[in-house]
Residue frames relative to the residue before (quaternion, step in Angstrom):
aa qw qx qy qz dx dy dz
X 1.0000 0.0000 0.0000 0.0000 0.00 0.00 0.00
X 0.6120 0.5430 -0.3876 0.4247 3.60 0.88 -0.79
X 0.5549 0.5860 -0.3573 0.4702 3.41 1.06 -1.76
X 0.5907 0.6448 -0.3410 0.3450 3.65 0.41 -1.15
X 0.7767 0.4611 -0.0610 0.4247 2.89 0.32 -1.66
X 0.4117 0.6022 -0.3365 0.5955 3.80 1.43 -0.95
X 0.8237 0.4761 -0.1947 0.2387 2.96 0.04 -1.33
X 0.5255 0.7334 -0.0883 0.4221 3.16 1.35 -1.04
X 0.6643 0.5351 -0.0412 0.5203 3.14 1.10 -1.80
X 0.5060 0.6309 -0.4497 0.3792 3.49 0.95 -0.96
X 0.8350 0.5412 0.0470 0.0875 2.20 0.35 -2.54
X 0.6146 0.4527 -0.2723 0.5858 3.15 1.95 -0.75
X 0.5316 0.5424 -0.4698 0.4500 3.78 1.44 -0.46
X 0.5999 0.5592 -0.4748 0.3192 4.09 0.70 -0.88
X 0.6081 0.6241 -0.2960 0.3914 2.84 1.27 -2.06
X 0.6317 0.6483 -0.2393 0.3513 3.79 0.66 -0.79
X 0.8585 0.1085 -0.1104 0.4889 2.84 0.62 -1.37
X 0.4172 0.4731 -0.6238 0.4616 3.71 1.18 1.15
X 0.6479 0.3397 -0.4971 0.4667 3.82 0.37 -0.10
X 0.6220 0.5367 -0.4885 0.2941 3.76 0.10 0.08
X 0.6367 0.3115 -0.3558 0.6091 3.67 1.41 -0.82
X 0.6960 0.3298 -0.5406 0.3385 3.77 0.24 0.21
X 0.5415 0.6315 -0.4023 0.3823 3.32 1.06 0.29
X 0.4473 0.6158 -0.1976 0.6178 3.31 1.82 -0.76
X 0.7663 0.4237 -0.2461 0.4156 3.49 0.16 -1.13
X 0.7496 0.4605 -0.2827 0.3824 3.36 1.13 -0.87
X 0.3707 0.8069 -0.4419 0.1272 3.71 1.72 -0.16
X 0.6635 -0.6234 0.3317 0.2474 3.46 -0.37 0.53
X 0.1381 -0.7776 0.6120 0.0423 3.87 0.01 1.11
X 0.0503 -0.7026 0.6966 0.1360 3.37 -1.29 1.40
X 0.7080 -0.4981 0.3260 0.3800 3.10 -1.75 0.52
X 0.5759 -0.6468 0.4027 0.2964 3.96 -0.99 0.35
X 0.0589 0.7754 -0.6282 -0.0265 3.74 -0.46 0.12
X 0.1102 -0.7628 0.6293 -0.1005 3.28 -0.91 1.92
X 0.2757 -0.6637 0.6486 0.2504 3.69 -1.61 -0.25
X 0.6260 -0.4254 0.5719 0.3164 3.58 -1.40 1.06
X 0.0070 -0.7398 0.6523 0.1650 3.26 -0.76 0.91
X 0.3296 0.7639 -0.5316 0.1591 3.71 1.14 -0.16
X 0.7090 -0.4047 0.3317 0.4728 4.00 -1.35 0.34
X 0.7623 0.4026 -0.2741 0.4261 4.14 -0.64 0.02
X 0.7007 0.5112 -0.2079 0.4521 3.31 0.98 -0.65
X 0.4496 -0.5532 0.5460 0.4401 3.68 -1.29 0.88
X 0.1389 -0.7873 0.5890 0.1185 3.28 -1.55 0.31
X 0.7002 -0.0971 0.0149 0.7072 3.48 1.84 -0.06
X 0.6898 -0.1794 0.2662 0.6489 3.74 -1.55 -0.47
X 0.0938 0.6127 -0.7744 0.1268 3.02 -1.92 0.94
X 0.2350 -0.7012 0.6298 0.2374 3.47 -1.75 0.31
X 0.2316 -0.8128 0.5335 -0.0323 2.60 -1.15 0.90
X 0.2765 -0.7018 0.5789 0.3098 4.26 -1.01 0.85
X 0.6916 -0.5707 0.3067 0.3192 3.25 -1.65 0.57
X 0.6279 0.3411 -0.2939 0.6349 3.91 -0.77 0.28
X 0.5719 0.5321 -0.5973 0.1817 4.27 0.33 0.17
X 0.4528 -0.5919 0.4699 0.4730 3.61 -1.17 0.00
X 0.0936 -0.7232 0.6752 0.1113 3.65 -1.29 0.13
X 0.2609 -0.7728 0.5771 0.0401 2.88 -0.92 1.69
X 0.2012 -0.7793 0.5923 0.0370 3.58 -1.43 0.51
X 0.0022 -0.8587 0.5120 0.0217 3.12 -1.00 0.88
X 0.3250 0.8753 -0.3558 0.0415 3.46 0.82 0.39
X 0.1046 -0.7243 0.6808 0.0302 3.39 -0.97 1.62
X 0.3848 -0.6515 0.6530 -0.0321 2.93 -2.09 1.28
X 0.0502 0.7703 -0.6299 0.0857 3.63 -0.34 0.72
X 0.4129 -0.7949 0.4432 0.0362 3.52 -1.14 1.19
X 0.4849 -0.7145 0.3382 0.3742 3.93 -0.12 0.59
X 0.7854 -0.4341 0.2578 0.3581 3.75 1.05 0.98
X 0.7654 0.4751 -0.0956 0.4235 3.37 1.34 -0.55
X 0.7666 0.4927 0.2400 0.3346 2.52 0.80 -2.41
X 0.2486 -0.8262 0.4562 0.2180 3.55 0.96 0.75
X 0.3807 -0.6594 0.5839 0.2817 3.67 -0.83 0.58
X 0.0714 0.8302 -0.5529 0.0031 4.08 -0.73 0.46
X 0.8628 0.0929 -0.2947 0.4002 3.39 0.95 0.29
X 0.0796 -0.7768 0.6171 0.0967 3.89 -0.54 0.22
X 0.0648 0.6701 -0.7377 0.0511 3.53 -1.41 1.06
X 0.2233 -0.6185 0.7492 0.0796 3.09 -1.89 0.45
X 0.0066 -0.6709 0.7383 -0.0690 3.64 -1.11 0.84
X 0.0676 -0.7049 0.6932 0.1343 3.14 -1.53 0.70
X 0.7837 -0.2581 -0.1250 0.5510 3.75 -0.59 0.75
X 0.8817 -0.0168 0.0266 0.4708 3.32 -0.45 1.55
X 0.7456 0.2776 -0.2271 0.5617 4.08 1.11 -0.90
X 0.5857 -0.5794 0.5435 0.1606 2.86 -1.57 1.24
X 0.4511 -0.6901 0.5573 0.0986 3.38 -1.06 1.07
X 0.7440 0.1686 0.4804 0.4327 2.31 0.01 -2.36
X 0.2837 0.6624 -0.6254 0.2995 3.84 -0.25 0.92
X 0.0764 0.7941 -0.5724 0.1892 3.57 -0.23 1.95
X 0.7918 -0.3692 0.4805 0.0773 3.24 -1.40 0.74
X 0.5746 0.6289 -0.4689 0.2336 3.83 -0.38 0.17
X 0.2154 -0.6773 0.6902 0.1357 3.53 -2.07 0.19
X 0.6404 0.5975 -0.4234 0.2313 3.31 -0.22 1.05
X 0.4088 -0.7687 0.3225 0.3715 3.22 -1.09 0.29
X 0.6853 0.4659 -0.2142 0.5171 3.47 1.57 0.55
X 0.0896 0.8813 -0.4608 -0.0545 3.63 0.22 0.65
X 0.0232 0.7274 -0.6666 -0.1614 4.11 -0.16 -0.29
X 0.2341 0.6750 -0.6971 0.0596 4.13 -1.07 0.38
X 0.5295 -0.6592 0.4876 -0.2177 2.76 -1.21 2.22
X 0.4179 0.7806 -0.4088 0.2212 4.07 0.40 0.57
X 0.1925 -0.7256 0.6454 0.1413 4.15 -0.58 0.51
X 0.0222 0.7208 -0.6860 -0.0965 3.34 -1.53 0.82
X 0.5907 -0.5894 0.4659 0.2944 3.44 -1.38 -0.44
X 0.4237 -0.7243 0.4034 0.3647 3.45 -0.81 0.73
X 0.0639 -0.7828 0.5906 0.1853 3.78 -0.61 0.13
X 0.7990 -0.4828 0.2356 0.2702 2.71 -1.69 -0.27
X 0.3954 0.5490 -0.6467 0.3521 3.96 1.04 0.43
X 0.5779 -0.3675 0.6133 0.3935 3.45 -2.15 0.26
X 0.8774 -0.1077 -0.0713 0.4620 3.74 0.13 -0.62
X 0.4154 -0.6469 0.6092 0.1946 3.22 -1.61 0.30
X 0.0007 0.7567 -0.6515 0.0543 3.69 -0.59 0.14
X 0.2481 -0.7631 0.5808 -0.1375 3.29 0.04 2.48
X 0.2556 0.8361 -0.4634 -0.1445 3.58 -1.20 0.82
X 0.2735 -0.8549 0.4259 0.1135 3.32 -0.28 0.73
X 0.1207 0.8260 -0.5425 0.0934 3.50 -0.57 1.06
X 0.4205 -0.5969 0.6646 0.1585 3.58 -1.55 1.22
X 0.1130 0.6160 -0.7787 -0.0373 3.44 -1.76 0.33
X 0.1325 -0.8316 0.5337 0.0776 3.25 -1.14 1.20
X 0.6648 -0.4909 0.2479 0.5056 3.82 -0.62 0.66
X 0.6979 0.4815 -0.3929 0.3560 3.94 1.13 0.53
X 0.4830 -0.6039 0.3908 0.4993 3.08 1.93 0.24
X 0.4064 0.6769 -0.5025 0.3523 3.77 0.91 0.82
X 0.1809 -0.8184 0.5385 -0.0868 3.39 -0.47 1.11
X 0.1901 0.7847 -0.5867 0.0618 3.78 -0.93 1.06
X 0.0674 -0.8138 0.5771 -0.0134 3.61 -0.48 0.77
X 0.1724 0.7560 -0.6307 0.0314 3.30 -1.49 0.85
X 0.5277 -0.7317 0.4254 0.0719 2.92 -1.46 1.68
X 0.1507 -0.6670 0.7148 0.1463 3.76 -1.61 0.50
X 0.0657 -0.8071 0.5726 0.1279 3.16 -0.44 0.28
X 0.0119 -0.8414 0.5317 0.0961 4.24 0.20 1.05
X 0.0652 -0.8875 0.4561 0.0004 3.51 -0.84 0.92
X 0.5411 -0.6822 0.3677 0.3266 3.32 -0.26 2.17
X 0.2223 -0.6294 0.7390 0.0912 3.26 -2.01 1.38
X 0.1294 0.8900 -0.4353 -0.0414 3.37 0.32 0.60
X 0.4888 -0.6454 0.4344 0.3947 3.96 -0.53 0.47
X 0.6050 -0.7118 0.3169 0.1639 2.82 -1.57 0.07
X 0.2143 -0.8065 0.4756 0.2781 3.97 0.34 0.32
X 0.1561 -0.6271 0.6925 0.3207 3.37 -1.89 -0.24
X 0.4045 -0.6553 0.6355 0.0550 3.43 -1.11 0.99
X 0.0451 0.5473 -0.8259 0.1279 3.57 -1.35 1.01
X 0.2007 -0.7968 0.5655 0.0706 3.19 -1.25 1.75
X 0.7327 0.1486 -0.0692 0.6605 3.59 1.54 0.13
X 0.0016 0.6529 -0.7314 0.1967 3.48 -1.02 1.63
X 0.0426 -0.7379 0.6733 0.0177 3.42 -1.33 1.00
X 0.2234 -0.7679 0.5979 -0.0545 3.22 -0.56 1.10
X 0.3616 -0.7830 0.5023 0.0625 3.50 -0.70 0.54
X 0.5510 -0.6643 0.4255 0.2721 3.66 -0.54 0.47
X 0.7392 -0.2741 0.3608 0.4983 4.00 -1.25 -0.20
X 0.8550 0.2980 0.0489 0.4216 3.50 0.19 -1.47
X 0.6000 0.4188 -0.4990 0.4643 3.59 1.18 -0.30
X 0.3474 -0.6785 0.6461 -0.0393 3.40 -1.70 1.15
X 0.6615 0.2395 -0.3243 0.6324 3.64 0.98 0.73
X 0.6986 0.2503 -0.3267 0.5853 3.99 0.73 0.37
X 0.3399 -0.6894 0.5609 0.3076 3.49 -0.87 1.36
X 0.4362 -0.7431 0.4448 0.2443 3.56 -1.34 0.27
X 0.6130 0.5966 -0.2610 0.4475 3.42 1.52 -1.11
X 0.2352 0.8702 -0.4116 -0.1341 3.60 -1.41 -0.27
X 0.3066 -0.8418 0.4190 0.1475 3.36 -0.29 0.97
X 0.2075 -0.6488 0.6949 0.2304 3.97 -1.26 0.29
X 0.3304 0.6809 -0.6186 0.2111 3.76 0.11 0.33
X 0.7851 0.3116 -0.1877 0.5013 3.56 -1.42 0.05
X 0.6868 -0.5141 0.4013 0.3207 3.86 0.51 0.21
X 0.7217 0.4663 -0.0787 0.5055 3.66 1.80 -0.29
X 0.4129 -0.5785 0.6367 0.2991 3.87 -0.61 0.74
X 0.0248 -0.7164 0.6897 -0.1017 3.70 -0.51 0.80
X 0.0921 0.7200 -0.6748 -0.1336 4.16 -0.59 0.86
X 0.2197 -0.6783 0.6932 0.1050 3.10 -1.52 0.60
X 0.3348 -0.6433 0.5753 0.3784 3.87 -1.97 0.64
X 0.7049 -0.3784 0.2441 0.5480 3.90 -0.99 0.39
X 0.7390 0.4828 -0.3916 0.2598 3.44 0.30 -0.79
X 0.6109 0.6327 -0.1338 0.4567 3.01 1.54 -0.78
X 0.5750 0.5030 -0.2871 0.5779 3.69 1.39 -0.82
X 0.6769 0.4354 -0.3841 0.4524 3.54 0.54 -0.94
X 0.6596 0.4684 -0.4570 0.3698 3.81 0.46 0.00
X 0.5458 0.5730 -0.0353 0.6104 3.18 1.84 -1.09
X 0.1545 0.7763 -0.5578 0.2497 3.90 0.71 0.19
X 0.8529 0.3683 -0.2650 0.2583 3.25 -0.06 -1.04
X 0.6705 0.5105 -0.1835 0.5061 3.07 1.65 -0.54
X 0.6086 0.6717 -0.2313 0.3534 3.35 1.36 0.11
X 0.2026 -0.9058 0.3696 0.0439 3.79 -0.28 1.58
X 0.7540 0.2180 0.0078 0.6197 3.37 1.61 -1.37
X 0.1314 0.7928 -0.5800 -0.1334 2.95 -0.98 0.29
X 0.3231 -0.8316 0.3683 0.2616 4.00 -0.61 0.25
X 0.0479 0.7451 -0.6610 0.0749 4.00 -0.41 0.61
X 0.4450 -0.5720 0.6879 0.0399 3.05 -2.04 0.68
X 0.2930 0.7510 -0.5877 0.0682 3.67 -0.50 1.03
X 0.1651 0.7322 -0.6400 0.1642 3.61 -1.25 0.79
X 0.0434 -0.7845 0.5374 -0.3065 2.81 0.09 2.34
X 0.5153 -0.5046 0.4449 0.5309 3.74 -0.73 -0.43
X 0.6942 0.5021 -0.1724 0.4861 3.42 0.73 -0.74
X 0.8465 -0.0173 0.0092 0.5321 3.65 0.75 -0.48
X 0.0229 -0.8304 0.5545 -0.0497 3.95 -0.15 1.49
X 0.0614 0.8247 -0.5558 0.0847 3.49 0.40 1.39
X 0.3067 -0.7429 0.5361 0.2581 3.35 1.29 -0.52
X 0.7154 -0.2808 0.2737 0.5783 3.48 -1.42 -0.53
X 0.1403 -0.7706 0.5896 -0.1970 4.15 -0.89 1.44
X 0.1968 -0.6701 0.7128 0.0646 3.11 -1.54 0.91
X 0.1756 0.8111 -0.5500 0.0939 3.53 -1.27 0.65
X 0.4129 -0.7449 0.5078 0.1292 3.50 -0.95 0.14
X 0.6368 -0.6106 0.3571 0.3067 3.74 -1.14 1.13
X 0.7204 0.2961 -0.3149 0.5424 3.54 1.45 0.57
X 0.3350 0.7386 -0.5077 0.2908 2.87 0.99 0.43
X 0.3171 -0.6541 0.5940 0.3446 3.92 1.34 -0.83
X 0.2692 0.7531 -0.4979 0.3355 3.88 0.30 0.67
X 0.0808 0.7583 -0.6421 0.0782 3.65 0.66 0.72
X 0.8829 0.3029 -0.3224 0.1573 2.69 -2.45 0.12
X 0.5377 0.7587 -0.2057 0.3050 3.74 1.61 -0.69
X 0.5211 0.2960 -0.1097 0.7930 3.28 1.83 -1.31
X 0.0165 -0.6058 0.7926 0.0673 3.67 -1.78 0.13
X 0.8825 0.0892 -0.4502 0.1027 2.35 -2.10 0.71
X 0.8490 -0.0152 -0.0560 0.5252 3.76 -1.03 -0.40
X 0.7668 0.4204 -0.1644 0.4563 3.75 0.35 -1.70
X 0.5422 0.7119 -0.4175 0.1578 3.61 0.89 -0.23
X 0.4691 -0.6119 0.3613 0.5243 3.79 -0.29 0.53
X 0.5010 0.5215 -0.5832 0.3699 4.04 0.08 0.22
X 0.7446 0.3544 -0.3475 0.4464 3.75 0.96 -0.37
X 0.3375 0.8873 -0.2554 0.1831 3.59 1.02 0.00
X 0.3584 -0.8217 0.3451 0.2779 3.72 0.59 0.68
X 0.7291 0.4168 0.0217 0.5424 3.05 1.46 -1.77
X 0.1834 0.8724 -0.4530 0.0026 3.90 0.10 0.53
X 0.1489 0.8357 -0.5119 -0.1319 3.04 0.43 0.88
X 0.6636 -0.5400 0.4511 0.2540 3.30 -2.21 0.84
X 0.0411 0.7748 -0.6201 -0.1164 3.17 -1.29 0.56
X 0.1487 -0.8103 0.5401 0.1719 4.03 -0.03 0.52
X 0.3131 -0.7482 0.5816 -0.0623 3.27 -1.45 0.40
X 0.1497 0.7704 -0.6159 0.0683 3.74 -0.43 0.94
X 0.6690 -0.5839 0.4535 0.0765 3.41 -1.49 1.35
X 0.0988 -0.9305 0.3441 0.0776 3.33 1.15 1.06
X 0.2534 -0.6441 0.6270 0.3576 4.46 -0.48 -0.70
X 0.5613 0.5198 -0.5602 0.3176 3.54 0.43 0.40
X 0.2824 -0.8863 0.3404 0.1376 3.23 -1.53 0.69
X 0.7418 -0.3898 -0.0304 0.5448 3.23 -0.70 0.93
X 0.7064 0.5767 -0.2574 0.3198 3.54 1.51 -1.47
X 0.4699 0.7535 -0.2499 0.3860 2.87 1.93 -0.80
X 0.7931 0.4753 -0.0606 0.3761 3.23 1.04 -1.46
X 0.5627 0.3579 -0.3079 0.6786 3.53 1.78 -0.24
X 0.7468 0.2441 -0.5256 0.3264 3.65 0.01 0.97
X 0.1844 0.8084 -0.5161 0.2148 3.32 1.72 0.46
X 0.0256 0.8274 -0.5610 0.0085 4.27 -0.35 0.37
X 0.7936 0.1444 -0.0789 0.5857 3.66 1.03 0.26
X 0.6285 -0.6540 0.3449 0.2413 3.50 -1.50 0.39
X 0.4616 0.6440 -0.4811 0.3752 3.69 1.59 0.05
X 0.6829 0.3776 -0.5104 0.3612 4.16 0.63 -0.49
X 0.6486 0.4528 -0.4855 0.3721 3.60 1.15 -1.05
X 0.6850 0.3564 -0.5271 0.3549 4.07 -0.05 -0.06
X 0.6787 0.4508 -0.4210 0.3986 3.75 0.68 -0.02
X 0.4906 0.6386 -0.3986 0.4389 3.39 1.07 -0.10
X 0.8109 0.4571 -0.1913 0.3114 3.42 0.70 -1.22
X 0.2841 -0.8334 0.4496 0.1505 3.62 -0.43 0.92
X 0.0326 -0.7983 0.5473 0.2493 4.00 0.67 0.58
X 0.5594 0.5351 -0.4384 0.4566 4.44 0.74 -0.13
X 0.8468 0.2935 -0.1908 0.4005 3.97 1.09 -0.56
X 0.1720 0.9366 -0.1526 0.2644 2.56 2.19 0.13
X 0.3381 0.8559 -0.3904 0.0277 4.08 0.28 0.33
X 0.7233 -0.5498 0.2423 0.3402 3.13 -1.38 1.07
X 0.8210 0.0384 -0.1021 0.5604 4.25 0.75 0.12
X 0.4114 -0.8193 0.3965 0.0472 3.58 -1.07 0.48
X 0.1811 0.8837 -0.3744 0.2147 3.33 1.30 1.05
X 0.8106 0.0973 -0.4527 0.3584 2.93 -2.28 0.68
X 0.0443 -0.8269 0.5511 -0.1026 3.23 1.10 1.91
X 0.2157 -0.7063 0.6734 -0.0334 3.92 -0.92 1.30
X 0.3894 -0.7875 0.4440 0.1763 3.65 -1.12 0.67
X 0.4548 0.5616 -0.3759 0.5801 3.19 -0.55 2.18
X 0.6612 0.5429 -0.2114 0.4726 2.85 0.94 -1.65
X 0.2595 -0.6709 0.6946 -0.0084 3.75 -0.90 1.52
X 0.0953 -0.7205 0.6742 -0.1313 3.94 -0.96 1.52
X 0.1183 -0.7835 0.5976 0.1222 3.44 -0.38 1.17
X 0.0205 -0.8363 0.5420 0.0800 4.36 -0.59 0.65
X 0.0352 0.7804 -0.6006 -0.1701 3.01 -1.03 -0.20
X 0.6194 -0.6696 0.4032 0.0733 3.28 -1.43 1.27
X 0.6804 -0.4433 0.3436 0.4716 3.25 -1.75 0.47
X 0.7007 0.5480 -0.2873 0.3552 4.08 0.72 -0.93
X 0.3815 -0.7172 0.4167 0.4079 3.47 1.85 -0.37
X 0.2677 0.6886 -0.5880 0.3292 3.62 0.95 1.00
X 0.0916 -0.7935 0.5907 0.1141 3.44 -1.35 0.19
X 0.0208 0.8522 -0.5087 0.1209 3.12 -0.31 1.18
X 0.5094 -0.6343 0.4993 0.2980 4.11 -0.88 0.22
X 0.0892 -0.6840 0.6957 0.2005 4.21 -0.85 0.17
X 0.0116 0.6885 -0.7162 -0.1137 3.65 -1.03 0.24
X 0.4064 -0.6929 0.5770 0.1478 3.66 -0.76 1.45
X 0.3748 -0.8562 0.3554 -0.0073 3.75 -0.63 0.92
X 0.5907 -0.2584 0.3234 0.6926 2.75 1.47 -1.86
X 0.2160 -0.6859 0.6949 -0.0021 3.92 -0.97 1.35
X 0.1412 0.7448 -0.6453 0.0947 3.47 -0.63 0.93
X 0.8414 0.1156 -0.1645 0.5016 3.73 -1.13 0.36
X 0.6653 -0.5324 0.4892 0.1860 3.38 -2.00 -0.27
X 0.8569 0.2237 0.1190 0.4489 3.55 -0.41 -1.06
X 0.6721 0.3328 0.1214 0.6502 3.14 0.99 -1.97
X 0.3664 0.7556 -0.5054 0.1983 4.08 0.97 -0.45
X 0.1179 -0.7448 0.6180 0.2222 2.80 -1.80 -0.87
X 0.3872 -0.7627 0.5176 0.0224 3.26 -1.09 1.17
X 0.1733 0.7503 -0.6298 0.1020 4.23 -0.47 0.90
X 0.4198 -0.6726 0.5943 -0.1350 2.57 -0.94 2.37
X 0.0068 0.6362 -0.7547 -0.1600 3.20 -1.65 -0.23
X 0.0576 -0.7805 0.6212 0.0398 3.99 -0.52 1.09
X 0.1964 -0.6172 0.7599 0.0558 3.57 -1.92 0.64
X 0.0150 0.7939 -0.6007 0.0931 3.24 -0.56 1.23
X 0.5003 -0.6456 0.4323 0.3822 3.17 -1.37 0.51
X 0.4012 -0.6202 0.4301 0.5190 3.90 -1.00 0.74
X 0.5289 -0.5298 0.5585 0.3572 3.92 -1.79 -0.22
């Protein structure tokens, strides 16, 4: 009876441990998701500057059985891409731009017709340049004589010059401010630049109409807001901000708030946020600028 019993025991332990390796054997295989590692293509986490291209390569291979049938992409959290398919091989080939988050978090997921499921992540993180920030610039009008009007970003520094002064300084000169409200031309309180072609506003010798050196500054009417613009910490919003197709040669009936993204004769880009508009002719004008560093 014991032998019996011995015996017994075996048997329910084999019986055991043949359903455990078929229980093993039966573990579920999800489909694979890889990246092109060939030259051009992301191949994992990478950083990346704004405006780069990112390539993709992403092949899907199934576990032999198990038809792939679905494939999404999501960058943080938003669906891209959320396609349809039947196979057990998939490859999909696609290039985006970098923008303006610090990071990206890329995901990529198979589902095959067994409810197998495999995702893998990229995670790209913005290289972004650096800026210099001036939270307050006053700039003076045509006619005021105690607020310089001109101003330059050269050398790494907001630098204001009065007219007489700029005209020695030409070359180094980007903005300048005037006040105009003519029949012919209501710009009101205005930003602009020694190429802009502004006659008649400055007078006499030093005025930018006699200038040798004019460099261009342009200007586009941005929707960011003022709050927007004091947590700016790098140079990816001020190049996405700027529009070089809507782009124009001065920035008038300037209103406080109002965020002007420009760029300069050196091909910096940088952001104006208008502060406060106060007088006429003789006014004054306190900016806050974000510029790209040189």
């Amino acid at each position: 009876m014991k032998r019996l019993l011995i015996l017994c025991g075996f048997a329910l332990m084999s019986g055991f441990l043949l359903s455990s390796c078929s229980k093993d054997e039966d573990e579920p295989v999800p489909p694979t998701v890889a990246f092109n590692q060939q030259s051009g293509f992301i191949t994992g986490d990478v950083t990346a500057a704004y405006g780069d291209t990112l390539n993709f390569g992403i092949i899907l291979q199934a576990n032999g059985t198990d038809n792939i049938v679905k494939f999404e992409i999501k960058a943080n959290g938003l669906t891209l891409l959320d396609s349809t398919i039947n196979t057990q091989s998939f490859t999909y080939n696609f290039y985006t731009i970098k923008g303006i988050s610090d990071q990206e978090i890329w995901a990529f997921t198979a589902t095959d017709i067994a409810g197998n499921k495999k995702e893998e992540t990229i995670t790209i993180t913005g290289a972004f340049g650096q800026i210099n920030s001036y939270t307050t610039i006053l700039v003076g009008a045509q006619d005021n004589v105690a607020t310089e009007s001109f101003l330059s970003f050269s050398n790494n520094e907001a630098t204001k010059y009065f007219q007489a002064q700029a005209f020695q300084n030409q070359d180094k000169i980007d903005i300048f401010c005037f006040f105009e409200n003519t029949a012919t031309h209501q710009n009101m309180m205005s930003l602009g630049s020694p190429g802009s072609n502004i006659n008649g506003v400055f007078t006499g010798a030093s005025s930018p109409d006699n200038y040798t050196t004019k460099n261009l500054t342009r200007f586009y009417k941005t929707t960011i807001t003022a709050a927007q613009f004091d947590a700016i910490q790098n140079d990816a919003v001020l190049l996405d901000a700027y529009n070089a197709d809507e782009a124009r040669k001065k920035a008038s009936v300037l209103a406080a708030g109002e965020v002007y993204a420009i760029k300069i004769q050196s091909g910096l880009t940088g952001l104006i946020k208008v502060i406060a508009v106060s007088g006429e002719e003789a006014g004054t004008l306190e900016i806050a600028v974000k510029i790209q560093k040189q």
